[in-house]
C-alpha positions as CSV (number, residue, x, y, z in Angstrom):
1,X,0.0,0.0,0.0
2,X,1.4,3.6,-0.8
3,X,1.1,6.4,1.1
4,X,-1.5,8.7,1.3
5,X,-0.7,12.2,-0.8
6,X,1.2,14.9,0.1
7,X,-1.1,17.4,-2.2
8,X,-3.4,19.6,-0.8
9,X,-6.7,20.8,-2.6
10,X,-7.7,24.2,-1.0
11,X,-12.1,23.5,-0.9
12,X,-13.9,26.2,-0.8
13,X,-11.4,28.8,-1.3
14,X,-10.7,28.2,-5.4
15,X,-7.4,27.0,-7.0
16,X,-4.5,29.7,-6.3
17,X,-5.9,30.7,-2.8
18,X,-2.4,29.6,-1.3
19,X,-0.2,30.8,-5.0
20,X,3.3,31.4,-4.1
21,X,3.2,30.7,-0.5
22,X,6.0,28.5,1.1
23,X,5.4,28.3,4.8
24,X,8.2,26.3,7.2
25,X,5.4,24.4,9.8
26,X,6.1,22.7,12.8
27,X,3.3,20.1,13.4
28,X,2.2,19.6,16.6
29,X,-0.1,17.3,18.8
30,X,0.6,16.3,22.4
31,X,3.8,14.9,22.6
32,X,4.4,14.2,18.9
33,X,5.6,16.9,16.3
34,X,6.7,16.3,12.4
35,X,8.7,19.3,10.3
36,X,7.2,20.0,7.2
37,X,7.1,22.6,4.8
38,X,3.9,24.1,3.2
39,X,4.3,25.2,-0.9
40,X,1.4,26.8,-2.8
41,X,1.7,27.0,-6.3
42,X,-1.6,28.4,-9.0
43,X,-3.3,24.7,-9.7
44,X,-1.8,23.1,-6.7
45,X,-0.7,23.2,-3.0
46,X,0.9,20.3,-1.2
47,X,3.0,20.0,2.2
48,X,6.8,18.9,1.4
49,X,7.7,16.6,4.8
50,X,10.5,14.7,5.7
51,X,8.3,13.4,8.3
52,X,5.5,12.6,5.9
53,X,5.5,8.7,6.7
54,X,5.7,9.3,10.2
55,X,2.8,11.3,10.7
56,X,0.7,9.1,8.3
57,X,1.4,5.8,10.5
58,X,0.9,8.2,14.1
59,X,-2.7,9.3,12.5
60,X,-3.4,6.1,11.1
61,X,-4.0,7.4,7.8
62,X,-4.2,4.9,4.6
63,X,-5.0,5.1,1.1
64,X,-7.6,7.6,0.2
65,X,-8.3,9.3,3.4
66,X,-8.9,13.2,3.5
67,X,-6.8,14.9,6.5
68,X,-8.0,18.7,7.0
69,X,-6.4,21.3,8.0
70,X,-7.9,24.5,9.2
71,X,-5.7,27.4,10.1
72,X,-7.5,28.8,12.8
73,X,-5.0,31.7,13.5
74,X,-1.4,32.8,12.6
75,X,-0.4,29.7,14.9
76,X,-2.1,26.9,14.6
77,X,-4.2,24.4,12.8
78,X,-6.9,22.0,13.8
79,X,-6.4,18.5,12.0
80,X,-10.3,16.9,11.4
81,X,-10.8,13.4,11.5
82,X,-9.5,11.7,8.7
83,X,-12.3,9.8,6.3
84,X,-12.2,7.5,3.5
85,X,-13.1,9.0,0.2
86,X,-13.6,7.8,-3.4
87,X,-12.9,9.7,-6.2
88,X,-15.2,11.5,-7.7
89,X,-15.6,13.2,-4.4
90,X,-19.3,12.9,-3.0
91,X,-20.7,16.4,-1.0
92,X,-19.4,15.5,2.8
93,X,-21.7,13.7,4.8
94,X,-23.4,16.0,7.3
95,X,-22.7,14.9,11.1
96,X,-25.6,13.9,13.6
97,X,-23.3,15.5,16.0
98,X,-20.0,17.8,15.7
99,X,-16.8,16.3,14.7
100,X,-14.5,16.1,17.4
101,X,-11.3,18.5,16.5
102,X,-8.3,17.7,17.5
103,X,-5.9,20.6,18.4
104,X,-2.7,21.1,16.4
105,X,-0.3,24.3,17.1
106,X,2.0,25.0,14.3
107,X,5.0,26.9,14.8
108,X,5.1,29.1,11.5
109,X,8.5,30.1,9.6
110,X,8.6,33.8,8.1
111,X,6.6,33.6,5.2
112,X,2.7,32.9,7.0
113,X,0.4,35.1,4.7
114,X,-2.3,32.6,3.9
């Protein structure tokens, strides 16, 4: 089985929303942290991580599930359960009750203008 993908499709904000940034993140959850770095290009945006395969196996993440990231301020992110998807995408199913966030502070490099 390969690993999940790296890329990262921006929803409801339109292709280019993130165009030309590179961000330095530090990912963090309780006692667990992975370096990455986030790039934005025009038709495509994707997270560039030397930890990649480490934080895939620590959020149990296979094949085809979504991972989403929500910046929620200039420092941090919340990381949504992951769910299994097929391609084409189907609308999101719409919770009973909320989704259960999980807290992730990212320590942000210079270049943070999302």
């Amino acid at each position: 089985m390969s690993s999940p993908t790296k890329e990262v499709r921006e929803g409801n904000k339109g292709g280019g929303a993130f165009s030309g940034v590179v961000a330095p993140l530090v990912l963090r959850h309780d006692d667990k942290q992975w370096q990455t770095t986030f790039l934005g290009e025009k038709k495509r945006s994707w997270f560039e991580c030397s930890d990649w395969k480490r934080f895939v196996d620590d959020n149990n993440m296979a094949e085809g599930d979504d991972c989403i990231f929500e910046r929620e301020s200039s420092i941090s992110l919340a990381l949504y359960p992951c769910t299994t998807c097929k391609s084409p995408r189907p609308p999101p199913p719409q919770p009973s009750a909320p989704l259960e966030k999980k807290k992730i502070d990212a320590g942000i490099g210079p270049s943070t203008d999302f």
